[in-house]
C-alpha positions as CSV (number, residue, x, y, z in Angstrom):
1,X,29.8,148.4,87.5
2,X,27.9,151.7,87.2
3,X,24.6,152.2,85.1
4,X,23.3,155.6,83.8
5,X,20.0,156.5,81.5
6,X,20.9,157.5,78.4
7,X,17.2,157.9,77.0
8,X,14.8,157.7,78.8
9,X,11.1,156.0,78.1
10,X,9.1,158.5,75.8
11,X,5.7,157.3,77.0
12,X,4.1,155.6,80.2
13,X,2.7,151.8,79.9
14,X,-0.7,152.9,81.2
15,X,-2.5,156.2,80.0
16,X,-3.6,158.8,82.3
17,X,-7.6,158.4,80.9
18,X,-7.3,154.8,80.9
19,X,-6.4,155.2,84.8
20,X,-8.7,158.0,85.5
21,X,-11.8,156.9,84.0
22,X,-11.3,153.2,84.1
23,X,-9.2,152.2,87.3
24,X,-9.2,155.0,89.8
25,X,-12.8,156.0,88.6
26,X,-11.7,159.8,89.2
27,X,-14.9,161.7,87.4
28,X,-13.1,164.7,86.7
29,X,-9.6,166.0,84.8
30,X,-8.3,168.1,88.1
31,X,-6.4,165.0,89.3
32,X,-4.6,164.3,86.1
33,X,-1.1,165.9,86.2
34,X,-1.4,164.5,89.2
35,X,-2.2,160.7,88.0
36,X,0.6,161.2,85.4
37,X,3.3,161.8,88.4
38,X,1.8,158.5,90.2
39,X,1.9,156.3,86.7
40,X,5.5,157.4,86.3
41,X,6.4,156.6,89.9
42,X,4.5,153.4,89.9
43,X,6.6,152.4,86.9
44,X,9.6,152.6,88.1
45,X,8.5,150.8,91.2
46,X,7.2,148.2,89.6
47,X,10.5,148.0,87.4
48,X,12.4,148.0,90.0
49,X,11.2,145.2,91.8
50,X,10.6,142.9,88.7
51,X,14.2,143.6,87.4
52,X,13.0,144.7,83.8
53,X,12.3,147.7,81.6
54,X,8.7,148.2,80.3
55,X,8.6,150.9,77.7
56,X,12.1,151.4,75.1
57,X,14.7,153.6,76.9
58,X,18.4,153.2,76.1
59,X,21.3,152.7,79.1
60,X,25.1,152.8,79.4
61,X,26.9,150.5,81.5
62,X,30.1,151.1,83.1
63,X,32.7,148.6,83.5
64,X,36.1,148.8,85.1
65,X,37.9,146.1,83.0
66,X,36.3,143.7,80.3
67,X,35.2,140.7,82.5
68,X,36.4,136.7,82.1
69,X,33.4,136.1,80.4
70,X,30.3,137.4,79.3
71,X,28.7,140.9,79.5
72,X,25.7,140.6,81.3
73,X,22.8,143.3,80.8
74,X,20.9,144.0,83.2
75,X,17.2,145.0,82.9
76,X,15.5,143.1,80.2
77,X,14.0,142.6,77.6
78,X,17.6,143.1,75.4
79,X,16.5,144.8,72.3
80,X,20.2,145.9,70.7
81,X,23.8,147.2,71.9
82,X,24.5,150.5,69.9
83,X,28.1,150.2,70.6
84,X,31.0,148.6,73.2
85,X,33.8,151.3,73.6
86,X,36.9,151.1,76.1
87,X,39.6,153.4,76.9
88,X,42.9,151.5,75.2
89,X,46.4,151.7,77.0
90,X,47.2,154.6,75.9
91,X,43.9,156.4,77.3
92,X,42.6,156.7,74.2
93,X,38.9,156.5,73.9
94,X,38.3,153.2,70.9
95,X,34.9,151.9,70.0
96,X,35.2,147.9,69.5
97,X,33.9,146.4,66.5
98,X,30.3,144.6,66.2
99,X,32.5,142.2,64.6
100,X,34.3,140.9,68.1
101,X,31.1,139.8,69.5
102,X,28.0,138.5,69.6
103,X,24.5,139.7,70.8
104,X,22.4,137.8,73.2
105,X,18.9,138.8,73.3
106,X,17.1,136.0,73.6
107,X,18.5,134.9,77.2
108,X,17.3,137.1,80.1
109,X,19.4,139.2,81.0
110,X,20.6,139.6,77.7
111,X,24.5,139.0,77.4
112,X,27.3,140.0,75.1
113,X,29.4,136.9,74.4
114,X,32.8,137.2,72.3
115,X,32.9,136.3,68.7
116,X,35.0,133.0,68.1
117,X,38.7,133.2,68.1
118,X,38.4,136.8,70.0
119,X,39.7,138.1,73.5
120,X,39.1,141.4,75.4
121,X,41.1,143.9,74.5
122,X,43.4,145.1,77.2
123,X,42.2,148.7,78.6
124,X,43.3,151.4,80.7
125,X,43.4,150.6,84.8
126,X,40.9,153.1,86.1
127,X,37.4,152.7,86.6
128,X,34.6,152.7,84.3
129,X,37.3,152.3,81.4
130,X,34.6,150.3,79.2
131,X,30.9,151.8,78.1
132,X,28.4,149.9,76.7
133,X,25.5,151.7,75.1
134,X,22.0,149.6,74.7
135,X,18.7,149.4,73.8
136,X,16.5,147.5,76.8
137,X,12.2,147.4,77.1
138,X,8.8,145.6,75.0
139,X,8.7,148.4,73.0
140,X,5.5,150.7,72.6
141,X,2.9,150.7,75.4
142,X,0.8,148.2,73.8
143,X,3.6,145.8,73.7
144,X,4.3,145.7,77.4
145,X,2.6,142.5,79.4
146,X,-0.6,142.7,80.9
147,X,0.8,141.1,84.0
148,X,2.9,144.7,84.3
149,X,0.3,147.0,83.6
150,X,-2.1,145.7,86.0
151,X,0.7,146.0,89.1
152,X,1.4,149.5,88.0
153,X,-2.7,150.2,88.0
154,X,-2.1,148.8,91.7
155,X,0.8,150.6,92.9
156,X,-1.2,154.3,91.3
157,X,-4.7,153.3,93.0
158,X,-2.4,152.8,96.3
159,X,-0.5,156.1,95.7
160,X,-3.3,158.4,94.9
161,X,-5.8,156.6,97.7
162,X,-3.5,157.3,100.0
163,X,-1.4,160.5,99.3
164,X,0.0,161.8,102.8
165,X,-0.7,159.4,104.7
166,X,2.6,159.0,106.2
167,X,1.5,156.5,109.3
168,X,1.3,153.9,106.0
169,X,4.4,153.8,105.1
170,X,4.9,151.7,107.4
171,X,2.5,149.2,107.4
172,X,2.4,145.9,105.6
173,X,0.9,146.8,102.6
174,X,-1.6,144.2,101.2
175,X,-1.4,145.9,97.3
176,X,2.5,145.8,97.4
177,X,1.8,142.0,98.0
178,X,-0.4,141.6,94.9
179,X,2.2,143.4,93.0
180,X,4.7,141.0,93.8
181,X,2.6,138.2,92.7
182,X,2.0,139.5,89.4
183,X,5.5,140.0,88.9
184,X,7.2,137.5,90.4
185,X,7.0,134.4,88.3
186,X,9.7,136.3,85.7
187,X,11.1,138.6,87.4
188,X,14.6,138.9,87.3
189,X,16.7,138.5,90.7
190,X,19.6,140.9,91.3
191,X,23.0,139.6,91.4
């Protein structure tokens, strides 16, 4: 299994005023192409550990074969599958009809489950012989949980207080804790 961005989020979950004036109480504007670097990093860390996507970005994953079972997605919320395409046989590239299955995206992760009465196709042997485009995240920034928005506002006030300061990194880190808290009663575990 192999997963690539194919778009990626068009807009942070938390705005660079909103961090400056309100959170990190920064009085003037020099800091914020700075502050826009430490939201976007914050994000991802924050993503990362809770298992999800915040704001809409679109992914493809990369299977070698169809699996027994269902498709899992990872990184939820699920919002659609654009398409399910495989290599055939014969090597040639074959998108699979909507038809053949069915959407999951109520359950987190959201799945693909086959339609009744359908198998898998049979695909080429070589790796990363079936793509699945899709559609993952709340939405806009407004949509994305409070719960979210206030670990990334922790993770930025830790990055910009304390830029440098290399003998941190490795020290138990009392925000990272808080973080975790706020995200862990849904995050999603990785398999």
């Amino acid at each position: 299994m192999a997963l690539k961005i194919y778009a990626a989020p068009t807009e942070e979950p938390v705005f660079v005023d909103d961090a400056t004036k309100l959170h990190l109480r920064a009085e003037s504007d020099i800091d914020d192409d700075l502050i826009a670097l430490y939201i976007q990093a914050a994000r991802i860390f924050c993503e990362d550990y809770h298992g999800r996507k915040y704001i809409t970005q679109t992914w493809d994953l990369y299977l070698d074969a169809f699996p027994c079972g269902d498709i899992i997605l990872p990184y939820p919320p699920l919002q659609s599958v654009t398409h399910v395409k495989y290599k055939d046989t014969a090597g040639v590239l074959q998108t699979w009809a909507a038809t053949n299955y069915v959407v999951d995206s109520i359950s987190e992760p959201g799945r693909i489950s086959l339609a009744y009465g359908i198998s898998y196709p049979s695909t080429l042997d070589e790796i990363q012989s079936v793509q699945i485009r899709y559609v993952c995240g709340y939405g806009l920034a407004s949509s994305v949980p409070m719960h979210a928005k206030q670990a990334i506002l922790l993770k930025l006030a830790d990055l910009y207080e304390n830029r440098g300061d290399a003998e941190r990194a490795f020290v138990t880190n009392t925000k990272d804790d808080a973080i975790h808290s706020l995200l862990g009663a849904d995050r999603i575990w990785p398999v």
